[in-house]
C-alpha positions as CSV (number, residue, x, y, z in Angstrom):
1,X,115.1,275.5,2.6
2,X,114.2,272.7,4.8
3,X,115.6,273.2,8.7
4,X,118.1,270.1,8.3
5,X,119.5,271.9,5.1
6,X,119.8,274.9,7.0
7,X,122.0,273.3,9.9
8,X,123.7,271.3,7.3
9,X,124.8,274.5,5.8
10,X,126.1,276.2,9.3
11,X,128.1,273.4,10.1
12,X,130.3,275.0,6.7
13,X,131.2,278.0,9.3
14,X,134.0,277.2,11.3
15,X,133.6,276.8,15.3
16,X,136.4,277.3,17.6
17,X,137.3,275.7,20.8
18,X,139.6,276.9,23.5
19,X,143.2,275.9,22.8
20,X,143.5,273.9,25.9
21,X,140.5,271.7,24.0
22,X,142.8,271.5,21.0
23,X,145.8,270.4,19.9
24,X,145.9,272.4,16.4
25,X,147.3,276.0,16.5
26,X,145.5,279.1,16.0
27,X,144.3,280.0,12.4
28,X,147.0,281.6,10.4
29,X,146.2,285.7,10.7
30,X,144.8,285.9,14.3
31,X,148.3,287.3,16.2
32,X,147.4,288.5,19.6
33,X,143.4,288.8,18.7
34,X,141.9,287.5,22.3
35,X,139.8,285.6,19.4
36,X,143.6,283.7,18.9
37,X,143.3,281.3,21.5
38,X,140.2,279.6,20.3
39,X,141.8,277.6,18.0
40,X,140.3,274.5,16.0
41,X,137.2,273.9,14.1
42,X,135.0,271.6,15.2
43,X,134.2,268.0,13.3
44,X,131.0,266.3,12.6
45,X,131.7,263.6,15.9
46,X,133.3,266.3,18.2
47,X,129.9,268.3,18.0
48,X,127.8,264.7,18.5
49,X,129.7,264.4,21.7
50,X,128.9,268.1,22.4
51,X,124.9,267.2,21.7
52,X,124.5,264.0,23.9
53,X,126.8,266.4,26.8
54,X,123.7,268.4,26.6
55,X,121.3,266.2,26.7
56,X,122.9,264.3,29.8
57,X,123.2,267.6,31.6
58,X,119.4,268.4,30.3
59,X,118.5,265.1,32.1
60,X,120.2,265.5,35.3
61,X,118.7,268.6,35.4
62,X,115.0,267.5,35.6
63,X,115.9,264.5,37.3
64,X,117.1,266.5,40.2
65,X,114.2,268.7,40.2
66,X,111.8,265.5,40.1
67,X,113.7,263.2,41.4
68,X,110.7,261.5,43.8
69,X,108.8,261.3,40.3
70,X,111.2,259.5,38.4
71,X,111.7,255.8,38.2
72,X,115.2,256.0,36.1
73,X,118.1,254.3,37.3
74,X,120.0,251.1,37.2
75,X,117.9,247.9,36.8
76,X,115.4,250.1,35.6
77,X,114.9,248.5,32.0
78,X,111.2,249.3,30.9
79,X,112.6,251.5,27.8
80,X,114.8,248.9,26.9
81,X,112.1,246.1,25.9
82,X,113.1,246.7,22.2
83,X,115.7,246.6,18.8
84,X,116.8,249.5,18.2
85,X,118.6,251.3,15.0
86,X,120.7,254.1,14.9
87,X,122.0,256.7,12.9
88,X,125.9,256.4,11.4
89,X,127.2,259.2,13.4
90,X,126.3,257.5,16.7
91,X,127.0,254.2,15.5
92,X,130.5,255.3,15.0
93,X,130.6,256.9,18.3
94,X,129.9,253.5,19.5
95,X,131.8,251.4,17.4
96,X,135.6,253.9,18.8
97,X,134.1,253.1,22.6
98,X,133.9,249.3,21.5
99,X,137.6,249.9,20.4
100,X,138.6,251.1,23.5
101,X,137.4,248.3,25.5
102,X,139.5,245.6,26.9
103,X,139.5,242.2,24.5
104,X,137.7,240.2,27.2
105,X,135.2,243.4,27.5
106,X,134.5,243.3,24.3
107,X,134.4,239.5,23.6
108,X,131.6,239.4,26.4
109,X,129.6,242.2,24.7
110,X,129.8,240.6,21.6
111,X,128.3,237.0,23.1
112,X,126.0,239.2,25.0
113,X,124.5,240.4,21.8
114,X,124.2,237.0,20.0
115,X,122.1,236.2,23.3
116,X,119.8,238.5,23.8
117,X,116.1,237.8,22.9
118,X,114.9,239.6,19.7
119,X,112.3,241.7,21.6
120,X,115.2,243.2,24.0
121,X,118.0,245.7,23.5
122,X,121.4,243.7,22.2
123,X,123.2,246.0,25.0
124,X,121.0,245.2,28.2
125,X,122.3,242.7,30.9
126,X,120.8,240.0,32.2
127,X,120.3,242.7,35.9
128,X,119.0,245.4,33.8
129,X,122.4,247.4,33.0
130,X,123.7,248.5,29.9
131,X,126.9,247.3,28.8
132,X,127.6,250.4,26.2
133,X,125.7,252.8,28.7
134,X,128.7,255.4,28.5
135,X,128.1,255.7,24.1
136,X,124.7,254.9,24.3
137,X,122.5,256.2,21.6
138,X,120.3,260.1,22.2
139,X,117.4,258.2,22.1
140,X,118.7,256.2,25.5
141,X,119.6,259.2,26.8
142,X,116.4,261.4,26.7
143,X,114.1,258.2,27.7
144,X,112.6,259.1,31.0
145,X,112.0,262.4,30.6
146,X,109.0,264.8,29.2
147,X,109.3,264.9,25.4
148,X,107.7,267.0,23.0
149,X,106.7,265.3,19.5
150,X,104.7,265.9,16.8
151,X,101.0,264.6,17.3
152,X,100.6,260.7,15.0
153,X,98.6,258.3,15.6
154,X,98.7,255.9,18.6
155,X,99.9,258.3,20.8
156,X,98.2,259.2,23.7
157,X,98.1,262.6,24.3
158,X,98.5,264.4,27.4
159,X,99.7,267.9,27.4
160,X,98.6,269.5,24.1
161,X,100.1,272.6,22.1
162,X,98.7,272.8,18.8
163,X,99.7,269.8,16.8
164,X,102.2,268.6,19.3
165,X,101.7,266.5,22.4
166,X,103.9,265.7,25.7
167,X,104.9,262.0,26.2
168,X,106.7,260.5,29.3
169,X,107.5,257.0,30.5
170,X,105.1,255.1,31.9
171,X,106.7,254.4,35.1
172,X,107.3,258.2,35.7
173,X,105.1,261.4,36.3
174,X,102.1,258.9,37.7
175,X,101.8,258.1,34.2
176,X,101.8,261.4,33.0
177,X,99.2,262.1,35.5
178,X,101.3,265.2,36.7
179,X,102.8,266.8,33.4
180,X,100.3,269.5,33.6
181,X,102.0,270.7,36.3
182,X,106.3,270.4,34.8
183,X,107.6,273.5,34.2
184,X,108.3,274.1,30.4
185,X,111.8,274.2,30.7
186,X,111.8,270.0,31.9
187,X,110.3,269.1,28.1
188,X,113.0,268.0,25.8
189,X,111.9,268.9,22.6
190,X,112.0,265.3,20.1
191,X,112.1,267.4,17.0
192,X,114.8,270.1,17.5
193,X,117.3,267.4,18.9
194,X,116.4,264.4,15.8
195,X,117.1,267.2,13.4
196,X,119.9,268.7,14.7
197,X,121.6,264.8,14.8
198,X,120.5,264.6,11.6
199,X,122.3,267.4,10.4
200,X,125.0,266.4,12.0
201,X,125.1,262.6,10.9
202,X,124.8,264.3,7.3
203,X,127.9,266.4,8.3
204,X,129.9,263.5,9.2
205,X,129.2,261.8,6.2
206,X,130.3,264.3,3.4
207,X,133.7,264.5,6.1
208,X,133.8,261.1,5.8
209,X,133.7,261.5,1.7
210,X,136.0,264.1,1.5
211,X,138.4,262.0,3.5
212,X,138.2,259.1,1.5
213,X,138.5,261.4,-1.8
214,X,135.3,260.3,-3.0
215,X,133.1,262.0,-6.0
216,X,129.8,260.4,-4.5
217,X,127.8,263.5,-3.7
218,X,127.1,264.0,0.1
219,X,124.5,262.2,1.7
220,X,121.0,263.7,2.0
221,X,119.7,260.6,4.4
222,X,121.2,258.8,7.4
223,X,121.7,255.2,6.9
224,X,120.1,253.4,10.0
225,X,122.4,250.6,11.4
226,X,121.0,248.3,14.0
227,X,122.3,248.2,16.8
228,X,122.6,244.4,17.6
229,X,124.2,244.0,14.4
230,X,126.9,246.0,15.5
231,X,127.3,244.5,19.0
232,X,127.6,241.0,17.5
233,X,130.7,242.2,15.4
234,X,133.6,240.1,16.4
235,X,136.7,242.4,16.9
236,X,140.4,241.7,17.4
């Protein structure tokens, strides 16, 4: 059984959260068990929101420890020279912040998107901000840091471990120059965090189906949606 089937079949078992993270009551059964007051299972989107918390929190932490090695930070835009795609379950994620914006706010996103050049992200400002930086995508989130990926071709390797190599922005580290010396615990690991999204944009999908009452079986792919496509959406 492949690893994303595996995660796709834990997200089956229930997950609680403490009551004052909930709204729903306790399942029926619990009483007085301390276990009572972690009431609600956890959906598909509530557990996204859980992953890019961690990955936020992952990045502060190395960017605290290397702070004077690091060039992230606002007008910083070197990662976002490109189109990007995303997976459903973050698309969605973005699409509810969209909805929560302010009709001018998202009006000017919107004309921002139709505007931007092909070879730049749809969400990046003219000064180098990002205009959905608060839902932005995992893969925003992790850029600037070490990552761990498998080994293909046209990377450039410069930390191996057996078929896997450490890759960093160029305007960080020297270049990379000093990853030999980043403790192990400042690598973000690409493959662990694409497969657990992937599980859980499978996950989100078959709750989306059941929702909707539909006999399609559930998804065994993500369907990419680009990103500028879904800025350019005009919304009431």
């Amino acid at each position: 059984m492949s690893s994303i089937a595996r995660l796709y079949r834990m997200r089956q078992r229930r997950i609680y959260l403490p009551v004052h993270e909930s709204s729903q009551t306790p399942p029926p059964g619990l009483g007085s068990h301390p276990w009572a007051r972690y009431a609600a299972p956890m959906s598909a989107m509530e557990r996204y929101h859980q992953l890019t918390a961690k990955v936020d929190a992952f990045f502060e932490s190395v960017y605290r420890r290397h702070q004077s090695s690091m060039q992230c930070g606002r007008g910083c835009s070197a990662c976002c020279h490109v189109r990007l795609s995303v997976s459903s379950i973050e698309a969605a994620a973005i699409a509810d912040a969209i909805a929560e914006m302010p009709p001018r706010a998202r009006d000017e996103l919107a004309a921002g998107a139709r505007a931007a050049p092909d070879h730049i992200c749809a969400a990046l400002t003219p000064d180098g901000a990002c205009r959905i930086y608060a839902s932005r995508p995992l893969v925003c989130r992790s850029q600037g840091v070490p990552i761990r990926l498998p080994r293909a071709p046209g990377h450039l390797p410069v930390v191996d471990e057996e078929d896997t190599v450490v890759e960093v922005c160029e305007l960080n580290f020297a270049a990379g120059a000093e990853l030999a010396q980043i403790e192990s615990d400042a690598v973000l690991d690409q493959n662990t965090m694409s497969t657990i999204l992937a599980a859980l944009d499978m996950a989100w999908s078959q709750e989306r189906a059941l929702q909707e009452e539909s006999d399609n079986p559930p998804p065994t792919a993500s369907q990419r949606v680009e990103l500028a496509a879904l800025l350019k959406q005009e919304r009431p």
